[in-house]
C-alpha positions in Angstrom: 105.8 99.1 65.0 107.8 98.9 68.4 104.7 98.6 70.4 105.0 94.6 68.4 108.1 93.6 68.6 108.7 92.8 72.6 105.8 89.9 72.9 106.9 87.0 70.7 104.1 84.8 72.4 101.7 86.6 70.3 102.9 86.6 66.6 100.8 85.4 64.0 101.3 82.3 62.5 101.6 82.1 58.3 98.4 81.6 56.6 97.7 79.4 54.0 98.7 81.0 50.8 94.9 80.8 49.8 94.0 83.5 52.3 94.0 87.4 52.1 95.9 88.7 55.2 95.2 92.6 53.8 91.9 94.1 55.0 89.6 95.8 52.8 89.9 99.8 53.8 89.3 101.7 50.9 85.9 101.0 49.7 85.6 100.6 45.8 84.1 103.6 44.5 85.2 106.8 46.2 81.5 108.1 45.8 77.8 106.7 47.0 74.4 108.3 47.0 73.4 108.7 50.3 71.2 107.0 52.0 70.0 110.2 54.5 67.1 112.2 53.9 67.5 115.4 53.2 67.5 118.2 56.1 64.1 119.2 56.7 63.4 123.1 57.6 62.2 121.5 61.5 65.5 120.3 62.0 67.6 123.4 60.4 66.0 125.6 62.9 66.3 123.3 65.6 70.1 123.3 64.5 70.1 126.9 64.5 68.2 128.1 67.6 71.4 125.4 68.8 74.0 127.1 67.4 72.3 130.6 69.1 72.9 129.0 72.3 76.3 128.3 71.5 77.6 130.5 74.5 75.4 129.1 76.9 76.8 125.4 75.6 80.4 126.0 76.2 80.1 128.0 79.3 78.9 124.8 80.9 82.3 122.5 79.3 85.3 121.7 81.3 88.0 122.4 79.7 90.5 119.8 78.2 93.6 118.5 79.9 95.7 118.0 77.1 99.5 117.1 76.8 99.7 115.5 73.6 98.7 118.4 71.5 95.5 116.6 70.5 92.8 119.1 71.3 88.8 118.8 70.8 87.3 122.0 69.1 83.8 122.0 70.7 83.1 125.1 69.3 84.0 124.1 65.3 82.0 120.6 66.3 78.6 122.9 66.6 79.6 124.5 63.4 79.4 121.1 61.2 75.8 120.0 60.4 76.8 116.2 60.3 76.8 116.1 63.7 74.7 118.3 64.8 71.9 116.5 62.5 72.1 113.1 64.2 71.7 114.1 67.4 68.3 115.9 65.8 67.1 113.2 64.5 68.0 110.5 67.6 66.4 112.9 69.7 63.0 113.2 67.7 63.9 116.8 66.4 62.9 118.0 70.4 65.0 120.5 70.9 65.6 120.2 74.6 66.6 117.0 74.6 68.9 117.2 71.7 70.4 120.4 73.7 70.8 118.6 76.0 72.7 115.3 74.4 74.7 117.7 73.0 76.2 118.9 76.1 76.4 115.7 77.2 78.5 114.5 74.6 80.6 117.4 74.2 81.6 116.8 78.0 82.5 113.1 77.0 84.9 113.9 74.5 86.3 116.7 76.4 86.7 114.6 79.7 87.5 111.4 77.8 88.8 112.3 74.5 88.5 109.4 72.2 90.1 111.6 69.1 93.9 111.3 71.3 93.7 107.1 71.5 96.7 105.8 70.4 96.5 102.6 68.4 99.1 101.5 70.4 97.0 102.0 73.6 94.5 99.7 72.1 96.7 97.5 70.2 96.4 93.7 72.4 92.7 94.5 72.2 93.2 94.0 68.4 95.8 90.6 68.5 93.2 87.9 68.3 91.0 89.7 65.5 88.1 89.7 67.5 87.6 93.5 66.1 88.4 94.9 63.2 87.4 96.7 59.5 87.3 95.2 56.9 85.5 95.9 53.3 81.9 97.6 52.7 78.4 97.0 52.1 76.5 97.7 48.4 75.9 101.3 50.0 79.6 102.0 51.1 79.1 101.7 54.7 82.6 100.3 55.9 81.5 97.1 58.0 83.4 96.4 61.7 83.7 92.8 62.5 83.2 91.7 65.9 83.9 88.3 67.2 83.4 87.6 70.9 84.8 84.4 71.4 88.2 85.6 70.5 87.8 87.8 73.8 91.6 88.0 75.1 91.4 90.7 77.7 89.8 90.8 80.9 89.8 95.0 81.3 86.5 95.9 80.7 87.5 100.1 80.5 90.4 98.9 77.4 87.8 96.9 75.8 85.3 99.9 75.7 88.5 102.3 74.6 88.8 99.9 71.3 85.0 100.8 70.3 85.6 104.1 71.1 88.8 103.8 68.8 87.1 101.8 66.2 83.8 104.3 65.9 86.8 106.9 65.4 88.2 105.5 62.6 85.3 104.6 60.9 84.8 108.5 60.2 87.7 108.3 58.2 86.5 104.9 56.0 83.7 107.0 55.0 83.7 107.3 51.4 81.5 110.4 49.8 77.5 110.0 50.7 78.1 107.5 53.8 77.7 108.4 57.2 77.1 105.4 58.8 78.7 101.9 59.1 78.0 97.9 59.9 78.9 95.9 62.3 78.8 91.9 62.1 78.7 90.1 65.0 79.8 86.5 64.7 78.5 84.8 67.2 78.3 80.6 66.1 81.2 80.1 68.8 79.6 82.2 71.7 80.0 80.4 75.0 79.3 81.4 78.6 83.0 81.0 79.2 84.3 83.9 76.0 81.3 86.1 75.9 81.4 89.6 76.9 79.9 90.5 80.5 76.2 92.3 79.8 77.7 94.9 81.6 80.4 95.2 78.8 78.2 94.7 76.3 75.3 97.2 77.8 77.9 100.1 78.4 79.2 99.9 74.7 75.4 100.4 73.7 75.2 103.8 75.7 78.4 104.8 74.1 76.9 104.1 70.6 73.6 105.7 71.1 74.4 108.6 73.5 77.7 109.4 71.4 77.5 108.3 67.9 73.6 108.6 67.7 73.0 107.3 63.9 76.4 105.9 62.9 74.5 102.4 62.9 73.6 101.3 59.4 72.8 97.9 60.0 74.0 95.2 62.8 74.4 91.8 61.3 74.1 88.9 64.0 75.8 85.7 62.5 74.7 82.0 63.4 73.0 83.0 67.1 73.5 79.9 68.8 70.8 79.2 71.9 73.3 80.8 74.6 72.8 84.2 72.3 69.2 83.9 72.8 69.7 84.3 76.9 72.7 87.2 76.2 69.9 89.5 73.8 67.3 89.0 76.0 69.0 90.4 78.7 70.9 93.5 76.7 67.9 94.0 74.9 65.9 96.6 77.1 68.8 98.8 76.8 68.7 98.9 73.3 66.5 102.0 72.4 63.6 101.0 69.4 65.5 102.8 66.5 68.8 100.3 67.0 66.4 97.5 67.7 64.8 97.6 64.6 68.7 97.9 62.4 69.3 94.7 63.4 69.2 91.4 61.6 70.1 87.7 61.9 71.7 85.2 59.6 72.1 81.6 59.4 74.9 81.1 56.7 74.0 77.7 56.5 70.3 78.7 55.6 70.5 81.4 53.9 66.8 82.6 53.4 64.7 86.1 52.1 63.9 88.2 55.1 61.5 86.8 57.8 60.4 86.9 61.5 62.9 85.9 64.0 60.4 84.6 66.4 62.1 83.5 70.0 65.0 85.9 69.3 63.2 89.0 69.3 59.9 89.5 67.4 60.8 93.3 65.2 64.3 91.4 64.0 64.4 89.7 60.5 66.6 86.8 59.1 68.6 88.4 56.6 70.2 87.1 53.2 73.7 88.3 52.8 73.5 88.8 49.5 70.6 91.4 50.2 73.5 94.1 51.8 76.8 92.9 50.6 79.2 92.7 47.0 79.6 89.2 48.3 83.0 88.6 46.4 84.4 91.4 49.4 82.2 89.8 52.2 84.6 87.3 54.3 83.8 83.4 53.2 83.4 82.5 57.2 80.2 84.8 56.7 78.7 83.6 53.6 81.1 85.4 51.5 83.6 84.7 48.6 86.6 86.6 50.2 89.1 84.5 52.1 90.5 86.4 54.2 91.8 85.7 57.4 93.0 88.0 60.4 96.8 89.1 60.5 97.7 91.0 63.5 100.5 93.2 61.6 99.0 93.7 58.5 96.0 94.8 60.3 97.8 97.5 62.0 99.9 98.4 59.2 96.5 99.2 56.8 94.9 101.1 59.9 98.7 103.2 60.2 98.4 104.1 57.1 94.8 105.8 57.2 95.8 107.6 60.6 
């Protein structure tokens, strides 16, 4: 990996021989049953009267400035009912609106195009192991770590390209009968110095819910200290009701059933870990019985391999 090899500075040490330094990619059974209703007739003709305005969509595109070779089929993306059926259902099955999300999205990827980022273009976003994959839940979902005190960058636009990234390659963790994923947010070290700006934090919301509308299984907030309580309060009116109500809180040190959250935010629920997750491939620093801890180059070498 030549993008490695020139910053010394930023190697990662040995770990114990105790620890796992290899990431859980591939989930253990290649098949799940899914956890998504079937399509219902409403949303099949909304998908269709879609597709018979499939003209009208693209006319309205840009087209893609593209020297790499990696190009974005717009017109195969309208084709494929996966994608077309989340933005359905996020949009209430209304057909303008979900027309109209569409476009908007297919613009995005055009003008942005998230399927040609490089890992290397992303790759010091990744040193600390403040994001990354690793393992699934009972339901296959392949579960994204986030860590914000390990923040190590201060650009705001490469931080957002690593979600983008990471939403990518979560498409391609997907085992048979999973569409979605979960993301765990450890927060027990959160600090007003290493937490991400609300304006960070807000604009990777409207990435996840105007671009990946239902790729949210379940968000997982780890050991909210009293500084998390200020942070949520303050992202939470840009988080739309559906997302609101996937989220959960533990206390690893407390694990208990299911119950209000109270002062954090009164539709959330403490949650058990052993309620969502095979808990001997749920990391120990969350309550599980896997030690593993984050290796920068074995952590690119497992995601290499799946590109």
């Amino acid at each position: 990996m030549k993008f490695l090899s020139s910053n010394k500075k930023e190697a990662t040490p040995t770990e114990p021989e105790n620890f796992e330094s290899n990431p859980i990619l591939k989930s253990p059974k290649e098949e799940y049953p899914s956890l998504d209703s079937e399509i219902t007739q409403n949303e099949h003709d909304i998908m269709l009267k879609i597709r018979e305005d499939k003209q009208d969509i693209l006319s309205v595109l840009p087209k893609e400035i593209a020297d790499d070779g990696k190009t974005f089929d717009p017109e195969a993306w309208l084709m494929e009912d996966s994608n077309l059926i989340r933005f359905v259902r996020a949009r209430n099955c209304d057909y303008q609106n979900t027309k109209k999300a569409v476009i908007k999205t297919l613009k995005w990827r055009i003008e942005y195009r998230p399927h040609a980022i490089k890992l290397s273009e992303v790759e010091i976003e990744l040193r600390t192991g403040k994001s990354y994959f690793n393992g699934f839940d009972l339901h296959g979902r392949p579960i994204l770590y986030f860590r914000p005190h390990l923040e190590n960058t201060k650009d705001p636009e490469n931080q957002i390209r690593l979600v983008v990234f990471q939403m990518e390659l979560a498409e391609k963790l997907f085992p048979k009968g999973a569409s979605k994923l979960v993301i765990i947010i450890d927060v027990s070290k959160l600090s007003l110095s290493n937490s991400v700006s609300p304006k960070t934090a807000t604009k990777f919301l409207e990435i996840l819910q105007s671009h990946y509308p239902e790729r949210l299984g379940k968000g997982v907030i780890v050991n909210p200290p009293s500084i998390f309580v200020l942070f949520y309060r303050m992202v939470s009116p840009f988080i739309d009701p559906v997302t609101k109500n996937k989220i959960s809180f533990v206390d690893t040190k407390k694990q208990k059933p299911s119950s209000d959250a109270g002062s954090i935010n009164s539709s959330a629920t403490w949650l058990n870990m052993s309620e969502l997750f095979d808990l001997d491939i749920l990391e120990s620093s969350v309550s599980g019985r896997f030690n593993y801890k984050y290796n920068h180059r074995a952590y690119l070498d497992s995601v290499l391999s799946i590109l």
